[in-house]
C-alpha positions in Angstrom: 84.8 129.8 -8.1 87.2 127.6 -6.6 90.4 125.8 -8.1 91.9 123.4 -5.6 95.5 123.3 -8.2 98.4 125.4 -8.3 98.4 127.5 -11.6 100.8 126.4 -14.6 102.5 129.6 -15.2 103.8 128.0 -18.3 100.4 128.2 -20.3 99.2 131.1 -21.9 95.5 130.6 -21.3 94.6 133.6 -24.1 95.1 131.1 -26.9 93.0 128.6 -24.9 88.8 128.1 -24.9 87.3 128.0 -21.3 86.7 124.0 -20.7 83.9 124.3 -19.0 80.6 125.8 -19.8 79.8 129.6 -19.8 76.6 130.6 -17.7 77.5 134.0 -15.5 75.0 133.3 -13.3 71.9 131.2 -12.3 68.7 131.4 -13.6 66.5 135.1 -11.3 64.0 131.7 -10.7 66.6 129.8 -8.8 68.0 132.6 -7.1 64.7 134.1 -5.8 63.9 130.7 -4.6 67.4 130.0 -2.6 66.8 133.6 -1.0 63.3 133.2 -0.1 64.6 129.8 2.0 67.8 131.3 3.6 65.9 135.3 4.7 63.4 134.0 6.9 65.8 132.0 8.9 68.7 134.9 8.7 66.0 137.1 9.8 64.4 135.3 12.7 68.1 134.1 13.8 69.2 137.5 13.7 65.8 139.2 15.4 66.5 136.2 17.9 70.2 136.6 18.8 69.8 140.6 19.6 67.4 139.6 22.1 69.5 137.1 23.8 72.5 139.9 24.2 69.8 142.3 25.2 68.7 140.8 27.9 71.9 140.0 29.2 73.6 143.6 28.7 70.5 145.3 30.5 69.4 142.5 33.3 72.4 142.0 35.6 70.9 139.5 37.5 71.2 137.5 34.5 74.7 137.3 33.9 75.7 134.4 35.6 78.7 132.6 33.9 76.6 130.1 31.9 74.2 132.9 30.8 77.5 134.9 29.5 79.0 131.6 27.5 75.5 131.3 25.9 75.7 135.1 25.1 79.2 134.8 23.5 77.7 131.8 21.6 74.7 134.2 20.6 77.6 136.7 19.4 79.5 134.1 17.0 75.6 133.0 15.9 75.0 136.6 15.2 77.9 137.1 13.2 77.5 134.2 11.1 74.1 135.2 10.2 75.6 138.7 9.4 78.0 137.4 7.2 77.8 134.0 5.4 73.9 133.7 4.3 74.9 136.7 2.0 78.7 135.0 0.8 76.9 132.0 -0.1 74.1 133.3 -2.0 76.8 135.3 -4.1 78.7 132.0 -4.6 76.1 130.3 -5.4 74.8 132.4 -8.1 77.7 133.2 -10.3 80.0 130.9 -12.2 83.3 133.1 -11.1 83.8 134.0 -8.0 82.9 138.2 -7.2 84.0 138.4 -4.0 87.2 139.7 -4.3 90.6 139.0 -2.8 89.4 139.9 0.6 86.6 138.2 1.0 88.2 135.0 -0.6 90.8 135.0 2.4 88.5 135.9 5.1 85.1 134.2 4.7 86.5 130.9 6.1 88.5 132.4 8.5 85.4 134.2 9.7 83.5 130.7 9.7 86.2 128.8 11.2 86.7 131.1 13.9 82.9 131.3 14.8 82.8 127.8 14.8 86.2 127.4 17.2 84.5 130.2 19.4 81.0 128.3 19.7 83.0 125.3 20.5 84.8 126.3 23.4 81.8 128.0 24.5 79.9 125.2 25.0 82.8 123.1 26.4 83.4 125.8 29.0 79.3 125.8 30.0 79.5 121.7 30.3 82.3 122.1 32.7 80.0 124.4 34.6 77.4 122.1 34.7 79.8 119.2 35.3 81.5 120.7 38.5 77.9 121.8 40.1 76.2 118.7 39.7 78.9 115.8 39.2 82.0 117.1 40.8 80.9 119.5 43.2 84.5 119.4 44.9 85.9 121.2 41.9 86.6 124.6 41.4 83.4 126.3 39.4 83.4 128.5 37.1 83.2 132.2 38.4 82.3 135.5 36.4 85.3 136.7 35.7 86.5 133.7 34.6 83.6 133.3 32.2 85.0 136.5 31.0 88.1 135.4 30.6 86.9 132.2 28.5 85.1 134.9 26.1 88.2 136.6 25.2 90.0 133.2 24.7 87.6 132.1 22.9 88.0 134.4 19.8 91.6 134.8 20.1 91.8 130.9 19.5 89.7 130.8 16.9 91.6 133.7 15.6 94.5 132.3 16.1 93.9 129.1 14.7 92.2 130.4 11.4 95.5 131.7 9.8 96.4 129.3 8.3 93.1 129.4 5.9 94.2 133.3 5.3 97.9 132.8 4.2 97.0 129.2 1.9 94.3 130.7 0.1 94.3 133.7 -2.6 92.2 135.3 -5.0 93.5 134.6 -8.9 92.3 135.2 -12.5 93.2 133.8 -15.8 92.3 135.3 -19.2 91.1 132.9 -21.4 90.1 133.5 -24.9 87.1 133.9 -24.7 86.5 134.5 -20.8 87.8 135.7 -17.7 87.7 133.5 -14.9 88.1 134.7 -11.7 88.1 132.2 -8.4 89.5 131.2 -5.1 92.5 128.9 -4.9 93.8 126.6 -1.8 97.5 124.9 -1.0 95.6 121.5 -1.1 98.0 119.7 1.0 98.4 122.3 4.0 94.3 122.4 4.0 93.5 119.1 4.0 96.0 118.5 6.8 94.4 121.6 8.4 90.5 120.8 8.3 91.4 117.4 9.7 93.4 117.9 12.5 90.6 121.3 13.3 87.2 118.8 12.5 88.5 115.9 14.8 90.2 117.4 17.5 89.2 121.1 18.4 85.4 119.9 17.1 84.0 116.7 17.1 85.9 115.5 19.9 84.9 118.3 22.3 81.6 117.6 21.1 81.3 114.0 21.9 83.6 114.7 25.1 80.6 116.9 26.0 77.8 113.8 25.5 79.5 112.0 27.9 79.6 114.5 30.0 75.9 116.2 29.9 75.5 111.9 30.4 77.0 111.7 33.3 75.0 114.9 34.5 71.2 113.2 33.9 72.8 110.1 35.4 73.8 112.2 38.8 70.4 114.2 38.6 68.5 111.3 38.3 69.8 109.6 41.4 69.8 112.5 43.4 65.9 113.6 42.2 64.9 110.3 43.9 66.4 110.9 47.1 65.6 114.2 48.0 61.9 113.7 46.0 60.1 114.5 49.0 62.3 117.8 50.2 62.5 121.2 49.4 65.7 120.7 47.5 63.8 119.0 44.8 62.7 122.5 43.0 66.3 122.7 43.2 67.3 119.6 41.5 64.9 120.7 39.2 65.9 123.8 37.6 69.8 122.0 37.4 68.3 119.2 35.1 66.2 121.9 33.0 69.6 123.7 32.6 71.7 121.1 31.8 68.8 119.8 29.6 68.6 123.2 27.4 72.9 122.9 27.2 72.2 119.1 25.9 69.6 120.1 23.1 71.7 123.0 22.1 75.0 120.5 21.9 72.9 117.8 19.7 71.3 120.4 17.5 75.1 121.8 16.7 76.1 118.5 16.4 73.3 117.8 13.7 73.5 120.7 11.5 77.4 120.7 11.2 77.3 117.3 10.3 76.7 117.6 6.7 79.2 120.7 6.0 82.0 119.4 8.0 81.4 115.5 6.2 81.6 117.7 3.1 84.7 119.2 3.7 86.5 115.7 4.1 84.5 114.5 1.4 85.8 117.0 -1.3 89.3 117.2 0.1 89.5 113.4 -0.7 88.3 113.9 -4.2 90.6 116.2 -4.9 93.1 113.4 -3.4 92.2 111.3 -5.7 91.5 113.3 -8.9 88.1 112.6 -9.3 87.0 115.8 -10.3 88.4 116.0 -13.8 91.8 117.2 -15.0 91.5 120.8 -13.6 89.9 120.1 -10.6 87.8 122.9 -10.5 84.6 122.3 -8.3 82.6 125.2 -8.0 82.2 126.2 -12.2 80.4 123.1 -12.6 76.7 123.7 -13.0 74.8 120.6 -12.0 75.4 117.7 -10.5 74.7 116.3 -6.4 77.6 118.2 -4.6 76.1 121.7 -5.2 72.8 120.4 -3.7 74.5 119.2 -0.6 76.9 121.9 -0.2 73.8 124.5 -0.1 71.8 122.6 2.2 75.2 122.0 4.8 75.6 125.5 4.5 71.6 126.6 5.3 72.0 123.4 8.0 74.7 126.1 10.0 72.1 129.3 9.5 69.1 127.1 10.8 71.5 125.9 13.6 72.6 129.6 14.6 68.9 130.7 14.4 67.1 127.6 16.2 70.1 128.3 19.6 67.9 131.5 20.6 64.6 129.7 20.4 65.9 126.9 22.8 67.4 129.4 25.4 63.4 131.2 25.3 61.4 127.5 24.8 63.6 125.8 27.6 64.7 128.7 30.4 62.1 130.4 32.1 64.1 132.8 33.2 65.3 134.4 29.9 61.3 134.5 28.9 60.9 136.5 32.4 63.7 138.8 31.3 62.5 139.6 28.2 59.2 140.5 29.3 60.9 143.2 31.6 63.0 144.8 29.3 62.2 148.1 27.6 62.8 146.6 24.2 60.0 143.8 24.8 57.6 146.8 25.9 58.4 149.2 22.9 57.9 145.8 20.6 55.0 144.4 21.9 53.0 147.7 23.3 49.4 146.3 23.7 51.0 144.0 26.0 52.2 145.6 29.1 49.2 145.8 31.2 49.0 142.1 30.6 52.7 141.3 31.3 51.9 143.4 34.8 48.7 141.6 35.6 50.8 138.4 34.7 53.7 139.0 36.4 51.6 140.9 40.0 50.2 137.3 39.8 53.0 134.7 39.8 54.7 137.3 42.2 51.8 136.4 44.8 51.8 133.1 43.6 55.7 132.8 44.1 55.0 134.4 47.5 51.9 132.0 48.7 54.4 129.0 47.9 56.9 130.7 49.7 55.1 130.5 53.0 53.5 127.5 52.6 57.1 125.8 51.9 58.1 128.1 55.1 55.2 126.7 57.0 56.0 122.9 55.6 59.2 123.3 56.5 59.2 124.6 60.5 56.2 121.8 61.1 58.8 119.2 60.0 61.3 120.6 61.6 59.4 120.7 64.7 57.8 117.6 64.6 61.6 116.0 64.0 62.6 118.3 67.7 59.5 116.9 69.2 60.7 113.2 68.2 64.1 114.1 69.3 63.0 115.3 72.9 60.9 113.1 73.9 63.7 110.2 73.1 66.0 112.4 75.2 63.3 112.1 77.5 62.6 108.7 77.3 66.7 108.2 77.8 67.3 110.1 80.9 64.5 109.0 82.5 65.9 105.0 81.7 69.1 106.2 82.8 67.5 107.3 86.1 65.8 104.1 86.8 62.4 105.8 87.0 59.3 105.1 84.7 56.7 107.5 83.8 53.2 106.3 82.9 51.1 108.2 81.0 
């Protein structure tokens, strides 16, 4: 499907036998089987995805700027799941590639920018969570510029996925006895390319990021043992359960790209060193260990894209509580509303009895503190006086 070498105009490949062998397509066994692993995750990623984006288009009070990064990350997981579960099972089922010329220039274009837009995303919600907790002095990040990250977030990856467009082209040759039909790539611009994108626009935001989220627990831990015994501590609370979610989410992305972005460099460098035969051509070969791991990095990125929503819902109560609200939750789960109400008339008077109890704790302190504080007023003016009171 793909041929990593220029063509040699110069041979007429009709008077030539196709070199490798001639299967069409994979066995209806092995196909079934690669579908029936890839549709439940597309399906629960893409169930799971909607429902982040609904809540946040119909439950204002949600749209904070973190909560609109994690939607925009939602959107490129969304899209993935649209497009490339259905691209690869293609690929992987016939010898030549059936795409078509426009599909062969945009499908890594589409997964490039996707990946550029998740990226950033994350990047921009660690800087959140960096400036309220570690470096509160610094300017946060507000709602509009959350929305202004969004759009720069797709016109970089955008941007920077043009070169995969103009260095890659759809081509056939007529051999003798078959018509091949595959994508072909400038080897040196691409290599160049998937270097300088995998080490600087992705793995080192990713590991700036560790440090960062770090730094953050470091902070939180510190400050959870001073104010333990305050109100603030529900407070400090909540921050390390966001910044926890955010830290999951960055080492599960972390973990499933790993494979696919190890095999990039790893098959760039074979063709570097013209390991792969004399024509170089990866994807007609039917067996062999690269095909395995190619189809598992690639199934890595659809379980990554569908396991994001389930951390958002696991980890952050107050997407759960949004759900529940929403008229898509009640016209999904009918049967369920008198118990959501009962549920949520409950923790609404348990919210409130913790609310005046704090209230209550609070105003004793604070007037056994005054009471403290006037009678060593007391105490001082009547030193200063020269008089002594006995009790």
């Amino acid at each position: 499907m793909y041929n990593d070498e220029p063509d040699d105009d110069d041979i007429d490949y009709a008077t030539h036998l196709f070199p490798n062998t001639i299967w069409i397509h994979k066995p209806f066994s092995e196909i079934i089987m690669k579908t029936s692993i890839i549709l439940p995750v597309v399906v629960l990623g893409i169930f799971g995805n909607i429902l982040i984006i609904h809540v946040l288009i119909h439950n204002r009070p949600m749209r904070t700027p973190t909560n609109l990064l994690i939607g925009n990350m939602a959107a490129a997981d969304l899209l993935s799941l649209l497009i490339h579960p259905w691209v690869i099972m293609i690929y992987e089922s016939f010898q030549n590639y059936e795409l078509g010329p426009i599909v062969c220039r945009g499908e890594s274009a589409v997964e490039c920018s996707v990946l550029i837009a998740s990226v950033i995303s994350m990047s921009a919600i660690t800087y959140d969570r960096l400036t309220a907790i570690v470096l509160p002095k610094e300017t946060r990040l507000t709602l509009k510029g959350a929305r202004i990250v969004m759009v720069i977030t797709w016109l970089t990856g955008v941007l920077l996925s043009i070169p995969i467009t103009l260095y890659r082209q759809y081509k056939e040759r007529h051999w003798k006895n078959f018509v091949e039909m595959y994508c072909t790539e400038n080897t040196l611009i691409i290599n160049i390319y998937w270097y300088v994108m995998i080490t600087v626009l992705v793995w080192l935001p990713l590991s700036i990021q560790i440090i960062c989220y770090i730094s953050i627990f470091i902070k939180l831990n510190k400050y959870e043992k001073v104010v333990q015994e305050s109100l603030q501590n529900q407070h400090v609370s909540y921050k390390k359960r966001a910044a926890r979610m955010m830290f999951v989410v960055t080492i599960m992305f972390m973990i499933c790209r790993l494979p696919f972005t190890g095999l990039i460099i790893y098959r760039h460098q074979l063709i570097e060193s013209k390991e792969l035969g004399s024509n170089n051509n990866i994807m007609n070969q039917t067996k062999g260990g690269y095909h395995t791991l190619w189809f598992i990095s690639k199934y890595l990125m659809y379980v990554n894209s569908s396991l994001n929503p389930i951390i958002y819902g696991v980890t952050n109560e107050k997407f759960r509580k949004a759900f529940k609200i929403t008229e898509f939750s009640k016209w999904l789960f009918p049967s369920s509303d008198i118990i959501t109400t009962k549920t949520n008339c409950h923790m609404k008077a348990t919210q409130e009895t913790s609310t005046r109890l704090s209230i209550f704790v609070f105003f004793k302190r604070k007037l056994k503190i005054q009471e403290e504080l006037g009678m060593g007023k007391k105490k001082e003016s009547t030193e200063k006086s020269g008089c002594i009171v006995y009790k």
